[in-house]
N, CA, C and O atoms as a GROMACS GRO file, in nm:
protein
  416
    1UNK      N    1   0.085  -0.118   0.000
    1UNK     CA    2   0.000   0.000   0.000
    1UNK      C    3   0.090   0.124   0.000
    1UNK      O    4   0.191   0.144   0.067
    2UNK      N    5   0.039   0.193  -0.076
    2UNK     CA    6   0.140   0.350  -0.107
    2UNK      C    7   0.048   0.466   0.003
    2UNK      O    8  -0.074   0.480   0.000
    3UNK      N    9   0.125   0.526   0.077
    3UNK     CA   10   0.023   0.601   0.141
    3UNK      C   11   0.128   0.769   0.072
    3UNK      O   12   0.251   0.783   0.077
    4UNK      N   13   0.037   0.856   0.023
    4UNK     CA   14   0.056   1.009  -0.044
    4UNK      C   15   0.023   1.130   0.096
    4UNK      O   16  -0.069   1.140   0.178
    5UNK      N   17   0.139   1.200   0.074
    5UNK     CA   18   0.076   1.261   0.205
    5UNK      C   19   0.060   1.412   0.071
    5UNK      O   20   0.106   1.427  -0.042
    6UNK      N   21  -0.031   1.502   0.166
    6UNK     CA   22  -0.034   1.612   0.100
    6UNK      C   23   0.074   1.701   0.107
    6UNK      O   24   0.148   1.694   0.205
    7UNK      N   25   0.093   1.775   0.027
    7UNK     CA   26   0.205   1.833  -0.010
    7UNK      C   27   0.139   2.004   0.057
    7UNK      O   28   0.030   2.054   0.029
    8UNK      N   29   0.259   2.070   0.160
    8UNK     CA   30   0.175   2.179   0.227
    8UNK      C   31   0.293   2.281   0.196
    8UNK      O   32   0.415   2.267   0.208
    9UNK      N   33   0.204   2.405   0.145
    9UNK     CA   34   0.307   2.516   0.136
    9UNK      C   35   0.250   2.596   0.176
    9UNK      O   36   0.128   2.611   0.172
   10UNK      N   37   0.387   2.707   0.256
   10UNK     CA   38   0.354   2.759   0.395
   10UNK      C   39   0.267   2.919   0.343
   10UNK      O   40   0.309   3.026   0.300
   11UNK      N   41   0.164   2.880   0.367
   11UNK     CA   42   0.070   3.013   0.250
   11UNK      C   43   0.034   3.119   0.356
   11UNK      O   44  -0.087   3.136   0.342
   12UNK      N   45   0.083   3.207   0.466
   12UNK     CA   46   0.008   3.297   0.578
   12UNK      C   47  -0.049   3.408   0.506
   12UNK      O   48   0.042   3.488   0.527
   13UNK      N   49  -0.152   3.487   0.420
   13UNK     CA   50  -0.188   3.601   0.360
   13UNK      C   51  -0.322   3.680   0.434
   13UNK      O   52  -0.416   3.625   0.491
   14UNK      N   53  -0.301   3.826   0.414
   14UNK     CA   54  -0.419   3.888   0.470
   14UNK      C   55  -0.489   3.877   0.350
   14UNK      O   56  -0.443   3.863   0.237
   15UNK      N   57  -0.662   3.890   0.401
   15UNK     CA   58  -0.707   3.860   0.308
   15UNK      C   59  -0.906   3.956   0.368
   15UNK      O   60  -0.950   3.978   0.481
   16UNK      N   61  -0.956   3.981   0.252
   16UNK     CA   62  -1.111   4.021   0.282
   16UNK      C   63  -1.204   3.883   0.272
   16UNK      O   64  -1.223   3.827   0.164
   17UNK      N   65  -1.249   3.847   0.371
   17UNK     CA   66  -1.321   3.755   0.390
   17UNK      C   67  -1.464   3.768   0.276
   17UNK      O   68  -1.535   3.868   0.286
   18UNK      N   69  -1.499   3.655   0.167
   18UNK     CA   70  -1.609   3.712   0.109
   18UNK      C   71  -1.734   3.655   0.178
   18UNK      O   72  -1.835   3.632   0.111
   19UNK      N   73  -1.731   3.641   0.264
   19UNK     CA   74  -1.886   3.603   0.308
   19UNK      C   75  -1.870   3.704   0.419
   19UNK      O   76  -1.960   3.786   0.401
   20UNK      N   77  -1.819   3.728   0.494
   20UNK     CA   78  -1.902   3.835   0.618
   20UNK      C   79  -1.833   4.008   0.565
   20UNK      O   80  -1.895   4.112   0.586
   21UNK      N   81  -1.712   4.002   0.503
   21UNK     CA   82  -1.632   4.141   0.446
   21UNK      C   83  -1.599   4.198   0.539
   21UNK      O   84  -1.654   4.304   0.567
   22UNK      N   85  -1.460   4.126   0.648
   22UNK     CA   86  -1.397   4.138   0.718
   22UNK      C   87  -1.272   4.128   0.708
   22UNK      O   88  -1.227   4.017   0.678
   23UNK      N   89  -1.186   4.233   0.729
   23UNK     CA   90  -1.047   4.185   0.722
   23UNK      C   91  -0.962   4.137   0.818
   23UNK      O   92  -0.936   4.179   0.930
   24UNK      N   93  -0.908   3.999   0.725
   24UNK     CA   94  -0.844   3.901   0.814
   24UNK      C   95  -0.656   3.880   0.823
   24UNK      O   96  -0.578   3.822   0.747
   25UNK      N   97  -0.637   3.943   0.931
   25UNK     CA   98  -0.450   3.911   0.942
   25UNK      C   99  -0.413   3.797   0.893
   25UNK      O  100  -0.503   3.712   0.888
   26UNK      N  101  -0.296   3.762   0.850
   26UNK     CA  102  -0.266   3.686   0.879
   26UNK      C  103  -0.219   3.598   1.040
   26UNK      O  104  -0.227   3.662   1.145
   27UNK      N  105  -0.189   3.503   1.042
   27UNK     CA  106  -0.200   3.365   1.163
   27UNK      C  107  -0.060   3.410   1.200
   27UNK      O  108  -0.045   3.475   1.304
   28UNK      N  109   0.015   3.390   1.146
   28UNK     CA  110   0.139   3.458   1.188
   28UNK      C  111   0.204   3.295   1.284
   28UNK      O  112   0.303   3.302   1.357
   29UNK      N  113   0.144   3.195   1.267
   29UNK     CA  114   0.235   3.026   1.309
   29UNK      C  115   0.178   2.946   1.241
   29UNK      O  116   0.213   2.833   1.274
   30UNK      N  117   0.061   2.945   1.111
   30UNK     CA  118   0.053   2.855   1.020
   30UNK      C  119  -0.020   2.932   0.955
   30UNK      O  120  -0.046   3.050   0.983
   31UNK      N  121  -0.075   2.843   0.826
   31UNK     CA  122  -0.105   2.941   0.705
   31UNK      C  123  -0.263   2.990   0.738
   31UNK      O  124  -0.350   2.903   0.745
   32UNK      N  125  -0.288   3.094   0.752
   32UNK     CA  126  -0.468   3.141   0.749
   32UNK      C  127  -0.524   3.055   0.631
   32UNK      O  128  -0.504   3.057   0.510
   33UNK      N  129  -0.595   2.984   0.706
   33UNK     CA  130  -0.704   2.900   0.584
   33UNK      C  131  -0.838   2.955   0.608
   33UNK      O  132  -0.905   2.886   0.531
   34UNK      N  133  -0.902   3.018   0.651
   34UNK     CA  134  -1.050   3.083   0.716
   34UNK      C  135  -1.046   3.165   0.795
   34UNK      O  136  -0.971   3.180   0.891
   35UNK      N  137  -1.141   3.231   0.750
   35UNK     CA  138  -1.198   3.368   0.857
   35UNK      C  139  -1.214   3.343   1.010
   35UNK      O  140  -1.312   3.274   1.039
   36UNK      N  141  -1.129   3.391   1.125
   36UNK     CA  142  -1.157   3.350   1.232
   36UNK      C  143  -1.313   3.395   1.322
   36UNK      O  144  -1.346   3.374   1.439
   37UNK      N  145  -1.386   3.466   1.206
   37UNK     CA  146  -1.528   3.572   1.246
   37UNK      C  147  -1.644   3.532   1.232
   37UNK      O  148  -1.735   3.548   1.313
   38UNK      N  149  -1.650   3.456   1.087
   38UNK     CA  150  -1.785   3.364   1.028
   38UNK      C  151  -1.745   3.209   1.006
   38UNK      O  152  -1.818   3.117   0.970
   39UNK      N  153  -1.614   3.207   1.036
   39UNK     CA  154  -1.543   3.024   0.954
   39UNK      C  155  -1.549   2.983   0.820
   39UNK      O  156  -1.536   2.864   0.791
   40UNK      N  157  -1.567   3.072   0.736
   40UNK     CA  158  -1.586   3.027   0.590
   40UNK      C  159  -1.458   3.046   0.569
   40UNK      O  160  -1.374   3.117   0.625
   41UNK      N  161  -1.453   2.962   0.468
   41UNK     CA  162  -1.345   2.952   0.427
   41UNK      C  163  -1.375   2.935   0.225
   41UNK      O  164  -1.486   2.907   0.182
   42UNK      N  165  -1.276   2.954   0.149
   42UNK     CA  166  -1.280   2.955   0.004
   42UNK      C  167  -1.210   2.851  -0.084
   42UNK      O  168  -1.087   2.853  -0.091
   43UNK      N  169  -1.276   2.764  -0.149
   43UNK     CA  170  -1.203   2.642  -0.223
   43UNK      C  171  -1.078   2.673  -0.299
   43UNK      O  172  -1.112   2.642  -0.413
   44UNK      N  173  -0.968   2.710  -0.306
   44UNK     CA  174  -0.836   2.806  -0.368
   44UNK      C  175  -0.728   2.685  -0.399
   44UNK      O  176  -0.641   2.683  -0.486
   45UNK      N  177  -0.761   2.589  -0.304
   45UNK     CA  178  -0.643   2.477  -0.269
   45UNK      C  179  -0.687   2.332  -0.322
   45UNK      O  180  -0.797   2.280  -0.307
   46UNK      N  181  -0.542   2.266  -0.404
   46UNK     CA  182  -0.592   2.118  -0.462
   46UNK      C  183  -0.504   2.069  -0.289
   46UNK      O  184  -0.560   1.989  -0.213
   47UNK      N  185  -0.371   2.131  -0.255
   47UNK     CA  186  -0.297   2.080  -0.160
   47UNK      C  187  -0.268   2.210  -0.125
   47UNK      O  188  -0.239   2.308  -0.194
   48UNK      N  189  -0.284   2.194   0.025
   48UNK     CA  190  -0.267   2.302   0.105
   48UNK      C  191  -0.172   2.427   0.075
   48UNK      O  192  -0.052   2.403   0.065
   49UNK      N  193  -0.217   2.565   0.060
   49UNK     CA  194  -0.133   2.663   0.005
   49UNK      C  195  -0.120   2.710  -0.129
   49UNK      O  196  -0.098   2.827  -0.158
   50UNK      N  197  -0.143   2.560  -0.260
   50UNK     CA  198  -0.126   2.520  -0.388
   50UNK      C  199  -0.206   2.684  -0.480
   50UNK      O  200  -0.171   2.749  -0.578
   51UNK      N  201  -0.305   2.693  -0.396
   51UNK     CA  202  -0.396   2.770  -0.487
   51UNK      C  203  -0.403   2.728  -0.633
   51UNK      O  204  -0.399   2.820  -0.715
   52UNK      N  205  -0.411   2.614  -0.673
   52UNK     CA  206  -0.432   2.565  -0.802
   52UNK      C  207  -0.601   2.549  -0.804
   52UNK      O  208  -0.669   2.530  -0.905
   53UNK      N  209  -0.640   2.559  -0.689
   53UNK     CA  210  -0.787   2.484  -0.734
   53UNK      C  211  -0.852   2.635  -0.835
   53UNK      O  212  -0.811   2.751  -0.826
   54UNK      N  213  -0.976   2.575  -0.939
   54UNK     CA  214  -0.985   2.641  -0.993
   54UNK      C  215  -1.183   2.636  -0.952
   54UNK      O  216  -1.260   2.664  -1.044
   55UNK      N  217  -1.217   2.615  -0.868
   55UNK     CA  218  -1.369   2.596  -0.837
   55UNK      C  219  -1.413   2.787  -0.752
   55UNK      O  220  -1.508   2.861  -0.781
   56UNK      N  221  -1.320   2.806  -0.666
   56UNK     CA  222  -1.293   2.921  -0.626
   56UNK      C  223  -1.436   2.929  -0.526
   56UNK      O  224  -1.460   3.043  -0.484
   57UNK      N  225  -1.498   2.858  -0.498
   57UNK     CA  226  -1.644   2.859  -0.423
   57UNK      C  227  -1.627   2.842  -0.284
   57UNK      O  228  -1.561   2.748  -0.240
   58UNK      N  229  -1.701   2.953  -0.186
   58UNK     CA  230  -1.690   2.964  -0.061
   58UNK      C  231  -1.717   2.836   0.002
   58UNK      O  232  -1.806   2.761  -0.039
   59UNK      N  233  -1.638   2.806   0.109
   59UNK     CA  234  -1.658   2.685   0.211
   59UNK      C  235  -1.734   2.720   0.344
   59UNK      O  236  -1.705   2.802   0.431
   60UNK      N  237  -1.845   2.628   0.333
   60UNK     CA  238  -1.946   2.720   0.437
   60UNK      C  239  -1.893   2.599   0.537
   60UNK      O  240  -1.859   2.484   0.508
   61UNK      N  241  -1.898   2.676   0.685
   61UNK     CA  242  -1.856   2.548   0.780
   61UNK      C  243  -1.999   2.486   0.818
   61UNK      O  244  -2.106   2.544   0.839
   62UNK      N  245  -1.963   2.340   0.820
   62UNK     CA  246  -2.080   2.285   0.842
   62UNK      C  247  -2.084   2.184   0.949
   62UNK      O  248  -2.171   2.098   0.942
   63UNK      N  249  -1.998   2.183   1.053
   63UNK     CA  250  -1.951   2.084   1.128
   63UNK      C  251  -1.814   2.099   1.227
   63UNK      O  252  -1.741   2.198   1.223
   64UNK      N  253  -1.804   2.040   1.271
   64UNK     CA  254  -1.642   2.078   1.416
   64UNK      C  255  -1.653   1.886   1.445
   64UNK      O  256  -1.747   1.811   1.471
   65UNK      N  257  -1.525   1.867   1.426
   65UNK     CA  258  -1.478   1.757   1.487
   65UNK      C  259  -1.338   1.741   1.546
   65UNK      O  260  -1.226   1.776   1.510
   66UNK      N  261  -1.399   1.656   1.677
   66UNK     CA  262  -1.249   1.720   1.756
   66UNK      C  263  -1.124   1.620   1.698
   66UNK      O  264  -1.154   1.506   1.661
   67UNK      N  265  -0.998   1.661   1.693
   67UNK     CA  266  -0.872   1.647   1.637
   67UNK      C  267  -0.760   1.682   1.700
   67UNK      O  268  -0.704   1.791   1.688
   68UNK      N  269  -0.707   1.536   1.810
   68UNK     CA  270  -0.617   1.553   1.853
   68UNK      C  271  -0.608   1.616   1.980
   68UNK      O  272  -0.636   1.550   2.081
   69UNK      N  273  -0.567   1.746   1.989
   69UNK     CA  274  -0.603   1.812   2.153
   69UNK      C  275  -0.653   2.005   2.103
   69UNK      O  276  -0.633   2.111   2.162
   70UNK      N  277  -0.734   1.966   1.947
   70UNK     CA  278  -0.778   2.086   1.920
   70UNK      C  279  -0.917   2.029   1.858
   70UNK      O  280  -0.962   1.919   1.887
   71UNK      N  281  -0.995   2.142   1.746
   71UNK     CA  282  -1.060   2.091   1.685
   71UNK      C  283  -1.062   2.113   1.503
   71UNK      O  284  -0.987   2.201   1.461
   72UNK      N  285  -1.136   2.043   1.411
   72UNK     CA  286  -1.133   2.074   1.314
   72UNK      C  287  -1.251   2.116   1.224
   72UNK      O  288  -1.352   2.046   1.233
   73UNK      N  289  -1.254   2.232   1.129
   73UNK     CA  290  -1.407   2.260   1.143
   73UNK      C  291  -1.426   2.228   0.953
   73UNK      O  292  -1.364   2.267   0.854
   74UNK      N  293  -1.560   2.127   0.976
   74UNK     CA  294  -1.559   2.084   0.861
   74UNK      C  295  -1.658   2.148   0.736
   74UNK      O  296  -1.758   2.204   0.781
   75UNK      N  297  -1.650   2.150   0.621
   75UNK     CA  298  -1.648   2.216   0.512
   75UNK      C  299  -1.733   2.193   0.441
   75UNK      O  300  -1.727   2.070   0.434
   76UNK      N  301  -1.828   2.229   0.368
   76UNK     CA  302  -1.919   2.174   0.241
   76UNK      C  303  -1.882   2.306   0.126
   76UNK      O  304  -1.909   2.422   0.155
   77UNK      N  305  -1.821   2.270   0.000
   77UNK     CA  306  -1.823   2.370  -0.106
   77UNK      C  307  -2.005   2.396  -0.144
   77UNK      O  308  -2.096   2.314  -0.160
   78UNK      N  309  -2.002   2.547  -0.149
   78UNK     CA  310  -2.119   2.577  -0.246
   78UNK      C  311  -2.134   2.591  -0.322
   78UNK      O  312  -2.238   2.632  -0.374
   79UNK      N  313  -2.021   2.559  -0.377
   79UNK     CA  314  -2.022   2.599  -0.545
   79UNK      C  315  -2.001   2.441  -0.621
   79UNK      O  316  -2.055   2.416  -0.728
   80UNK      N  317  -1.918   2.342  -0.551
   80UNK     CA  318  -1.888   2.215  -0.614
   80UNK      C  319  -1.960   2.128  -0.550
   80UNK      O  320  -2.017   2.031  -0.600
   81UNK      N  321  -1.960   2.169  -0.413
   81UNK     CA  322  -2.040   2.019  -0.348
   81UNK      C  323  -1.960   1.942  -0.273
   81UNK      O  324  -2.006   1.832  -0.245
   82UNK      N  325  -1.832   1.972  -0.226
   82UNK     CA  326  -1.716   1.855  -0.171
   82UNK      C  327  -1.664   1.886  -0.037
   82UNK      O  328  -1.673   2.002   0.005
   83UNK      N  329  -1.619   1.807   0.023
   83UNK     CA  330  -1.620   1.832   0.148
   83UNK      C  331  -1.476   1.824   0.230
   83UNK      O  332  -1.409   1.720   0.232
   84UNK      N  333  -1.434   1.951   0.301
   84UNK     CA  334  -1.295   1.973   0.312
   84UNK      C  335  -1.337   1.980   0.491
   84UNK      O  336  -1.441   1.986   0.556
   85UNK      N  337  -1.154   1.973   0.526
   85UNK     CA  338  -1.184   2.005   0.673
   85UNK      C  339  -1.046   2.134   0.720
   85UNK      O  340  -0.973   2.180   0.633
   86UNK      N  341  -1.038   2.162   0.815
   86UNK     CA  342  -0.936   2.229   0.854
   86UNK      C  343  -0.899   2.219   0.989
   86UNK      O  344  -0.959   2.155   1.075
   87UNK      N  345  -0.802   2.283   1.003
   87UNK     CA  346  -0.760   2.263   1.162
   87UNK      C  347  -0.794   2.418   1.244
   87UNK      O  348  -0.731   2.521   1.218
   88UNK      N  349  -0.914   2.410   1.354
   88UNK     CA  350  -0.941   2.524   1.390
   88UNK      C  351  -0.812   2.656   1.431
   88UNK      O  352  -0.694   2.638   1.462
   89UNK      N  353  -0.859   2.734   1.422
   89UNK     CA  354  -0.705   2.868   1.474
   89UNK      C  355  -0.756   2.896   1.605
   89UNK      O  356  -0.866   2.880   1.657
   90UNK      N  357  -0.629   2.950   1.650
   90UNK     CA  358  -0.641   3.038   1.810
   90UNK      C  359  -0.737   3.109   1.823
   90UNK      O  360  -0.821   3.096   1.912
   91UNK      N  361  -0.740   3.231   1.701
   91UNK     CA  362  -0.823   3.289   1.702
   91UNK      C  363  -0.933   3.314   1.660
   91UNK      O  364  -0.994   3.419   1.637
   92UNK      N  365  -0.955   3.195   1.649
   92UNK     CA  366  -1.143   3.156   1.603
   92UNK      C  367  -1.220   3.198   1.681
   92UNK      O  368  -1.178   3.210   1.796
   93UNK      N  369  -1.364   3.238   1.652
   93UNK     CA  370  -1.454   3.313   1.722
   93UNK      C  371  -1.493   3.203   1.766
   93UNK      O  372  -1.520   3.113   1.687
   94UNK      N  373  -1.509   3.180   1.951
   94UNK     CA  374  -1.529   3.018   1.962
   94UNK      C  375  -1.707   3.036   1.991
   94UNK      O  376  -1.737   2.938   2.059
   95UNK      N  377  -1.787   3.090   1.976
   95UNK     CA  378  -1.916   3.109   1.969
   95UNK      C  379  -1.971   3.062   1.860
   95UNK      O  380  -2.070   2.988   1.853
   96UNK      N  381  -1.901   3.109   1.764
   96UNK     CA  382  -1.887   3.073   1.628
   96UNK      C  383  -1.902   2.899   1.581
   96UNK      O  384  -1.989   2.847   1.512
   97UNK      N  385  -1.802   2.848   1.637
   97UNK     CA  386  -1.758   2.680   1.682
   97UNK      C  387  -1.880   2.638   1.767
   97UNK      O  388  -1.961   2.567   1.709
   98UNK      N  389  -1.900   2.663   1.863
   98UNK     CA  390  -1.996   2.604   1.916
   98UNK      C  391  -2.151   2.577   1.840
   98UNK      O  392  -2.218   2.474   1.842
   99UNK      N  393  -2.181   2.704   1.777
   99UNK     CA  394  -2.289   2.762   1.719
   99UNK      C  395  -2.295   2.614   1.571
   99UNK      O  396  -2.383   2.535   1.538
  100UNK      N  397  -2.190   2.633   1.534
  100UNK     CA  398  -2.204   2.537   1.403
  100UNK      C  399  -2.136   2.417   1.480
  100UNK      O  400  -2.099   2.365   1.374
  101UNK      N  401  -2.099   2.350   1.553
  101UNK     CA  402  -2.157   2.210   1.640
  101UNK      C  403  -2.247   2.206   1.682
  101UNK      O  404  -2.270   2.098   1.738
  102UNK      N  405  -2.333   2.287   1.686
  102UNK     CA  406  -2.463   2.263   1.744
  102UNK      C  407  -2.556   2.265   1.640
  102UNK      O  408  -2.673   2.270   1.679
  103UNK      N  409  -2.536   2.261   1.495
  103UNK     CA  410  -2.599   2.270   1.363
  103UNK      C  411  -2.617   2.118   1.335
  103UNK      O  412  -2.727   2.066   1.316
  104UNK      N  413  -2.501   2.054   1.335
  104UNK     CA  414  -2.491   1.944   1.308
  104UNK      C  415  -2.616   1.813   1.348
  104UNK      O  416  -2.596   1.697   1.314
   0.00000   0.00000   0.00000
């Protein structure tokens, strides 16, 4: 069995969040993948950082599963339909987290 790991490049960028139109710092100890305000996040990535993906459709969070001794908040594209996860940030709005675990 061949196991592929993903290939991660170290991507930290400020950025305007398009679902709430907030501006977001960068993380400044791993790469900002989502808004720490609403949790959306944007399909940009085939492998973490890559920005090759070409679907470009907001990732609405739809889920939190815990991961390890943090949590991870999981993904549905609205534009493709597919389902991504991430690793929550420090500075996630944790109301936010709770609010969409409690969706589920």
């Amino acid at each position: 069995m061949v196991i592929t790991l993903k290939k991660f490049n170290m991507l930290d960028e400020t950025f305007t969040c398009e679902n709430c139109g907030k501006k977001v710092n960068k993380l400044n100890y791993s790469a900002r993948d989502h808004c720490p305000y609403c949790l959306y996040s944007k399909h940009v990535d085939i492998n973490p950082g890559d920005r090759q993906n070409s679907c470009k459709g907001l990732l609405k969070p739809i889920d939190i599963e815990k991961f390890k001794n943090t949590y991870k908040i999981i993904y549905k594209c609205q534009k493709c339909g597919e389902i991504h996860k991430n690793i929550m940030a420090n500075d996630d709005d944790m109301n936010k987290i709770i609010e969409v675990s409690k969706k589920a």
